[in-house]
N, C-alpha and C positions, 0 to 999 in steps of 0.2 A: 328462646333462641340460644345457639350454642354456639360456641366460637368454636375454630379447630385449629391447632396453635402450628402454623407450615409457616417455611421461610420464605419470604417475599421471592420471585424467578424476575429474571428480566432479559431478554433477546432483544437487544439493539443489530439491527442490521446497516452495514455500511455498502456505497455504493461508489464509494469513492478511493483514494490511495490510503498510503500507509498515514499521514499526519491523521484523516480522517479515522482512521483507526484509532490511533492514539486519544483522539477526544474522547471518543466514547468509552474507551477504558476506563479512561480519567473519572469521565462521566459515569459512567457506572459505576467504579468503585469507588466512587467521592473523592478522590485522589489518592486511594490505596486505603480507606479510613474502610474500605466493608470488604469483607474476603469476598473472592470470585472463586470458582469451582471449573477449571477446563474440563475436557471433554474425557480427558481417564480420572474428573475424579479427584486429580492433586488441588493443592489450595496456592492461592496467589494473594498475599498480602501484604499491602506495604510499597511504596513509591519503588524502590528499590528493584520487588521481587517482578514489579509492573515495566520495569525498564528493561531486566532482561526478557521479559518476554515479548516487548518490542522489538528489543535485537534479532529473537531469535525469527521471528516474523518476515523483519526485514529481511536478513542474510536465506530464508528459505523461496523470500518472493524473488531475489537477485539470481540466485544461482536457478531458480524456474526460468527466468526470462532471458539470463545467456546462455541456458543450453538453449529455448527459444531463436535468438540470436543467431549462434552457430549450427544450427539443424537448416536455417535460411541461408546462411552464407554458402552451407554444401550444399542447396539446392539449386546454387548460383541465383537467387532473389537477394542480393549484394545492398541494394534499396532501402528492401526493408526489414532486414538485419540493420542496417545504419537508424534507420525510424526507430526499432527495437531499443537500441543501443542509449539513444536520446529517451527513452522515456525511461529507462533506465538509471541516468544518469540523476535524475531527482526524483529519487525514490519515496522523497516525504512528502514532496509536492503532493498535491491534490490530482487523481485522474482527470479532472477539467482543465486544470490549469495546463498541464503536461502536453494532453491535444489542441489545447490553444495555441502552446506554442508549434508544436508539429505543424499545424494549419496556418499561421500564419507566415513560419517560414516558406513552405509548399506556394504558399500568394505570392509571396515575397521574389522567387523563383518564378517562377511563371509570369514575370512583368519583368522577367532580364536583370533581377538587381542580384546584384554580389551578397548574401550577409553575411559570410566570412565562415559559415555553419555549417556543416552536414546535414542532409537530413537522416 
């Protein structure tokens, strides 16, 4: 029997927001203890080099979802540009947590009560 000496690959898929992102970064690279390899190839290693590219994650999913935003607001869907807007606004949250809240304000609204919120 022969061994063949390749480096371990790993594809975590997320289905969630950006905090859920962050875990499995985490998670995969031990917490920066094993390099990662993006998709051109560079290396990522080290708490540090793992933060900025959370940043840079962040800030590319934020300015996706207010051009999002304002492409709705010219289309006079004023709504849900605001809906937009809100999910937006906790970007680390978890994509469940974020339409829970949307939904429960939407309930909230629909039974005459004030919650002081936008949707």
């Amino acid at each position: 029997m022969s061994v063949i000496n390749t480096s371990p690959d790993m594809c975590k898929a997320s289905r969630s927001g950006l905090a859920t992102v962050k875990h499995h970064l985490d998670y995969v690279s031990r917490n920066g203890e094993v390099e990662l390899t993006n998709e051109s190839g560079e290396s990522i290693q080290g708490r540090d080099e793992l933060r900025a590219l959370r940043e840079q994650m962040k800030a590319k999913t934020l300015a996706t979802w207010g051009q999002v935003a304002k492409n709705l607001e010219a289309a006079g869907q004023a709504d849900l540009a605001k809906s937009v807007t809100v999910l937006m606004r906790d970007a680390d949250k978890s994509t469940s947590s974020r339409t829970q809240e949307l939904f429960d304000l939407a309930k909230a609204r629909g039974k005459g009560k004030d919650t002081g919120q936008e949707l």
